[in-house]
C-alpha positions as CSV (number, residue, x, y, z in Angstrom):
1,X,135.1,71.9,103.3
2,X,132.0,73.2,104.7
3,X,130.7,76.3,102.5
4,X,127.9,78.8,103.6
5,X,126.0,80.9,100.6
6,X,123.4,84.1,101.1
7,X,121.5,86.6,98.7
8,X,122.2,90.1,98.8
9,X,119.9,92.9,96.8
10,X,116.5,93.4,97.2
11,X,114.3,90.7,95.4
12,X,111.8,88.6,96.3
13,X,114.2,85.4,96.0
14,X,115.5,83.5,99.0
15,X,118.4,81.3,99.0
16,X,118.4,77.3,99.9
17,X,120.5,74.7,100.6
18,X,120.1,71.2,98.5
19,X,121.5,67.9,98.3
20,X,125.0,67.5,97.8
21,X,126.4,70.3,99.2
22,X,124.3,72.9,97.0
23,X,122.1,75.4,96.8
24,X,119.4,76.8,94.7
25,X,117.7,80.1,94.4
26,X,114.1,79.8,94.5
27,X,111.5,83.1,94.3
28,X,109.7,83.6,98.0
29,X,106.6,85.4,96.6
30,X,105.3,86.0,93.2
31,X,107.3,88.0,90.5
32,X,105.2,90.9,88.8
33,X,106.6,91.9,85.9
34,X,104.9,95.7,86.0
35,X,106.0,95.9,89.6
36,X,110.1,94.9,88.4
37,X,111.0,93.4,84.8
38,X,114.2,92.3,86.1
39,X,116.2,91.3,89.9
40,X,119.3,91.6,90.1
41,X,121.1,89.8,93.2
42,X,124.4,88.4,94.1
43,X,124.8,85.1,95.5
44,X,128.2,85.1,98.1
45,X,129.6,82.0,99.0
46,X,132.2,81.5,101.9
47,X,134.0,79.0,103.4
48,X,134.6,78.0,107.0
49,X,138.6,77.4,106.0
50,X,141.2,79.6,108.0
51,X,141.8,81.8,106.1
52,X,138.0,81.6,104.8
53,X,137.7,82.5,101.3
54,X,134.8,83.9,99.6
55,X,133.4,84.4,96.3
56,X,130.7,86.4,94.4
57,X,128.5,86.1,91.2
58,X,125.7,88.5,90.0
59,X,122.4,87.2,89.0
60,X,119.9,89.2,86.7
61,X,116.3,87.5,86.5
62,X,114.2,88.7,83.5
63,X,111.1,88.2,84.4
64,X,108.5,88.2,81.5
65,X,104.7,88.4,81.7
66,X,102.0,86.0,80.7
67,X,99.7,88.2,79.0
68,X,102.2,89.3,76.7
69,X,101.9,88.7,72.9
């Protein structure tokens, strides 16, 4: 079936839909690690069934910074 995904938390990702039927998360701006060290989002995925089901997964990004040693 036909299934429709979105990102909810506040992060500076964005979700997209690729080939196949999937999707990737990609980051919309720059991350700053001394702005956040870490995102945490969910990704919710639902289908257009009757009745539509849905599902949920938590993402936590680490983000680490390039002028660490």
């Amino acid at each position: 079936g036909q299934v429709s995904c979105e990102l909810s938390g506040e992060a500076p990702l964005s979700i997209v839909a690729s080939s196949g039927g999937s999707y990737k998360v990609v980051t919309a701006s720059a991350l700053d690690r001394e702005q956040a060290s870490s995102h945490r989002v969910t990704v919710v995925a639902r289908d257009r069934g009757r009745p539509a089901l849905r599902s949920s997964a938590e993402l936590v990004l680490e983000v680490s910074d390039v002028n660490d040693n």
